[in-house]
C-alpha positions as CSV (number, residue, x, y, z in Angstrom):
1,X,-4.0,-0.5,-10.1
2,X,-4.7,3.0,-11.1
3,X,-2.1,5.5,-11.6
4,X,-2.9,9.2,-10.7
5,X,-0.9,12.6,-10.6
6,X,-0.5,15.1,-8.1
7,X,0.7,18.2,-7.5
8,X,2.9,18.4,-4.1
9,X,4.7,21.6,-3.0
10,X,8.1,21.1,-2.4
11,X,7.8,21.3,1.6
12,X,5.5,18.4,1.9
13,X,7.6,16.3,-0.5
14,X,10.6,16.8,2.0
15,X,8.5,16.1,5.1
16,X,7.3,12.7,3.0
17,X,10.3,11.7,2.1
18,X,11.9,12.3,5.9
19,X,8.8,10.2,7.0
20,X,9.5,7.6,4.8
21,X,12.7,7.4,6.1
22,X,12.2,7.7,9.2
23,X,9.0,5.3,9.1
24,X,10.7,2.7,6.6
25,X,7.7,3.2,4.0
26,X,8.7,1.2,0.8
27,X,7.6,4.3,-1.6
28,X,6.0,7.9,-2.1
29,X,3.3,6.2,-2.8
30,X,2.6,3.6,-0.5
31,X,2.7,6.7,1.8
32,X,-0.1,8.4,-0.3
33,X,-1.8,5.3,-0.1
34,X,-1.8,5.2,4.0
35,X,-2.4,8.7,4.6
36,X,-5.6,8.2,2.1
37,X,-7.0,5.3,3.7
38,X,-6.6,6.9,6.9
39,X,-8.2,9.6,6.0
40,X,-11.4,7.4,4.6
41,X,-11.7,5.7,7.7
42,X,-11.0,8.3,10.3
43,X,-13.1,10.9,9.1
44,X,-16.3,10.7,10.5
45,X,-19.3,10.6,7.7
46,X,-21.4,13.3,9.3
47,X,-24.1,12.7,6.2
48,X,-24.8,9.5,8.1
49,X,-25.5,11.2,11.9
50,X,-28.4,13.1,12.2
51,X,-30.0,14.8,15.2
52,X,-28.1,16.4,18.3
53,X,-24.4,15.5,18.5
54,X,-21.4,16.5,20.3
55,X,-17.8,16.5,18.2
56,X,-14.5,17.8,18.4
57,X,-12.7,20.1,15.6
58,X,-9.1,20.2,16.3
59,X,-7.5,22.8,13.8
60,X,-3.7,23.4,13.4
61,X,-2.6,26.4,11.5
62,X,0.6,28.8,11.4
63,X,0.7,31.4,14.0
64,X,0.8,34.1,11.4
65,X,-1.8,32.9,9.1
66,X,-4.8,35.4,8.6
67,X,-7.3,34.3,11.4
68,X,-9.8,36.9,10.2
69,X,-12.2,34.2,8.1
70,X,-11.3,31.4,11.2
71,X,-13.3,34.2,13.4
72,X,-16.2,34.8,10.7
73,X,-16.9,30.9,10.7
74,X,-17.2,31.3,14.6
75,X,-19.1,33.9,15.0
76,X,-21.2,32.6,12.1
77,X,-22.0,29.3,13.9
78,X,-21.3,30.8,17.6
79,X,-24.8,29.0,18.4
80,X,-22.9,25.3,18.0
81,X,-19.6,26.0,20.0
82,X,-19.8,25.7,23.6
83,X,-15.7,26.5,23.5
84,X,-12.6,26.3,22.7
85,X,-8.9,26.2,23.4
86,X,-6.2,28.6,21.4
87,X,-2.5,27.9,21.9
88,X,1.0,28.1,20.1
89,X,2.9,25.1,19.5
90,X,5.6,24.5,18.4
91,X,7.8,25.9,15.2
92,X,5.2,28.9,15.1
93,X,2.5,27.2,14.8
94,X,-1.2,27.7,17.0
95,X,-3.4,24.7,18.1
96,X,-7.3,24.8,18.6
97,X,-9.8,22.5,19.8
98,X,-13.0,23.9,19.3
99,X,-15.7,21.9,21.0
100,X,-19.2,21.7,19.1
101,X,-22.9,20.7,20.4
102,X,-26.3,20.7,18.2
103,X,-27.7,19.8,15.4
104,X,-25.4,17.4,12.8
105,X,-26.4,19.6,9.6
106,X,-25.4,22.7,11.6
107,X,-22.4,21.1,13.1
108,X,-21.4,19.4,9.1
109,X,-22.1,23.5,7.8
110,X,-19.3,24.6,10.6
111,X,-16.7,21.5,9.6
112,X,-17.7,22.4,5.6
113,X,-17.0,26.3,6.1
114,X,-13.6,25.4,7.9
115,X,-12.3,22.8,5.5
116,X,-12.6,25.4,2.8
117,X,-10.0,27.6,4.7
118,X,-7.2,27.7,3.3
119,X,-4.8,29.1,6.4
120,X,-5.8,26.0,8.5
121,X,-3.3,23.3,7.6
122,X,-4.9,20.3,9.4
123,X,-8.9,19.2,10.8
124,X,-9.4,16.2,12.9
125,X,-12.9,15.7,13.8
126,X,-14.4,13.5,16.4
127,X,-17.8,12.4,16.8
128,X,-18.3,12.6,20.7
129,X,-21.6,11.1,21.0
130,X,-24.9,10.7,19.0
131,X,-28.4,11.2,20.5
């Protein structure tokens, strides 16, 4: 097995260690190991789809965070979002779900542009359908 090093603020080491508790995980990182493979197998390879497609991008970021490059990626692919829900969650933090139909190398552009945001603190994409 390969050993690696990583750099973890502070925050998320407290929320991984209450979830290991909480979870019974056996280690740091078996938890690293988990949240990796899920992350291989439940993001969708949008390389592979090609044509018109329908997907989901649900976003979570704080409520304070800087939404101005959020609403440049928007406005930039406006043509692909049909709509999308804004609301506050809890412990100040906003939820959207941002509902995307067209082409898969416009809708992978969108999904690119947003991943490189740093204010938005999780993406969960779903691949609706494939025609």
């Amino acid at each position: 097995m390969t050993i690696i090093s990583l750099s973890i603020p502070d925050k998320l080491i407290t929320q991984i260690d209450q979830t290991i508790k909480e979870k019974g995980y056996a280690s740091r990182s078996e938890i690293t190991r988990q949240a990796l493979r899920h992350y291989l197998t439940e993001d969708p390879n949008l390389e592979e789809i090609n044509g018109e497609t329908t997907a989901t991008a649900t976003l979570i970021y704080k409520e304070n965070a800087n939404r101005q490059r959020l609403l440049e990626t928007q406005h930039l692919h406006s043509n692909i979002i049909t709509t999308f829900l804004h609301t506050h969650i809890h412990q100040g933090h906003c939820l959207e779900v941002i509902i995307l139909r067209g082409q898969s190398n416009q809708i992978k552009k969108f999904i690119d542009n947003l991943r490189q945001n740093e204010q938005i603190k999780q993406i969960k994409i779903a691949i609706i359908n494939q025609q």
